[in-house]
C-alpha positions as CSV (number, residue, x, y, z in Angstrom):
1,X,113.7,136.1,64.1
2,X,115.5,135.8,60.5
3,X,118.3,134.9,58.6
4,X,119.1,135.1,55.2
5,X,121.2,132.4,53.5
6,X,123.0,133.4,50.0
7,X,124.7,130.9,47.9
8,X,127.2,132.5,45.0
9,X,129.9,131.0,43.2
10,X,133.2,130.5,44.9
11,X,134.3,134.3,44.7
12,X,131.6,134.6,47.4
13,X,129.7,137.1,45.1
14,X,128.0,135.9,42.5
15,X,124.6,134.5,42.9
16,X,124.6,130.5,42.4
17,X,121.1,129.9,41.7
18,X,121.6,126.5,40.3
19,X,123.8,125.9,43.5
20,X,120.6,126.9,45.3
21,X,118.1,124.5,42.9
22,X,120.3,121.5,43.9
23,X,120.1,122.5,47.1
24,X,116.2,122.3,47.2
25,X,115.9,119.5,45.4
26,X,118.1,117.5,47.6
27,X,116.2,118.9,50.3
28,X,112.9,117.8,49.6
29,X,113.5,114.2,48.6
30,X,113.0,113.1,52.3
31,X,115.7,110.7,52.6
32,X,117.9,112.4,55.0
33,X,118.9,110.5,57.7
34,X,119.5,111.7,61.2
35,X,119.1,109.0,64.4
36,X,118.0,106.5,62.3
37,X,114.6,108.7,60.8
38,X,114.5,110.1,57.8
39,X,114.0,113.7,57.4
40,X,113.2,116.0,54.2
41,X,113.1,119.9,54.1
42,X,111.6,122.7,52.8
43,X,113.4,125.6,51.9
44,X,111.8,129.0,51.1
45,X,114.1,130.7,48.1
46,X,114.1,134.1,47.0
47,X,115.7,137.0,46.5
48,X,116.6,139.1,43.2
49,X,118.5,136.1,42.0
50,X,116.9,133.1,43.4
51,X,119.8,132.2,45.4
52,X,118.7,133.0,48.9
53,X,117.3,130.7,51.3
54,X,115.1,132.6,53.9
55,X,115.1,130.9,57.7
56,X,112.2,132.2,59.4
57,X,111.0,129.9,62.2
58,X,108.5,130.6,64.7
59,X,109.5,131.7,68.1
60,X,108.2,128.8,69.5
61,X,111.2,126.5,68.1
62,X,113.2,124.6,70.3
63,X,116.7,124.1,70.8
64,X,115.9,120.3,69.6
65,X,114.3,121.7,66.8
66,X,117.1,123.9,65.8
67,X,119.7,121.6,66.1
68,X,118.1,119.1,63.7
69,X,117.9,122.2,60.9
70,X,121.6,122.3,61.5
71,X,122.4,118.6,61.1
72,X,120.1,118.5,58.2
73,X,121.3,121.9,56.4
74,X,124.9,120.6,56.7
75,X,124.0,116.8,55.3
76,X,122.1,118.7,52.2
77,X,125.3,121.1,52.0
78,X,127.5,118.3,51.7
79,X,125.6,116.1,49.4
80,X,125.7,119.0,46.8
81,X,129.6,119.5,47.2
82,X,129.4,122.9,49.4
């Protein structure tokens, strides 16, 4: 299991890499909070344009576990105006 995740600019085409540094910064401060714990992240980017963010967990995730990504993806998001 994979998923690719491409940020561009708001034409929805052109890469966003800064959009994409923020996004990794913010991600590995560690200060997400979710049910009173903090929570940090780290975020494999790639692609030609460093603007990608590749989601490859193992197959032994939970549904637990994927739901926190989601919370904490969407906090992250938010904080950096997306």
């Amino acid at each position: 299991m994979a998923l690719r995740i491409e940020m561009t600019k708001s034409d929805g085409f052109t890469p966003d890499k800064a959009l994409a540094d923020r996004i990794v910064d913010e991600a590995m401060k560690g200060d997400i909070e979710v049910n009173g714990k903090k929570y940090g992240l780290v975020l494999d980017i790639g692609g030609h344009y460093k603007n990608a963010f590749t989601l490859a967990p193992p197959l032994t995730i939970s549904y637990e576990e994927m739901d926190l990504f989601i919370q904490l993806f969407e906090l992250i998001l938010k904080r950096c105006g997306v």
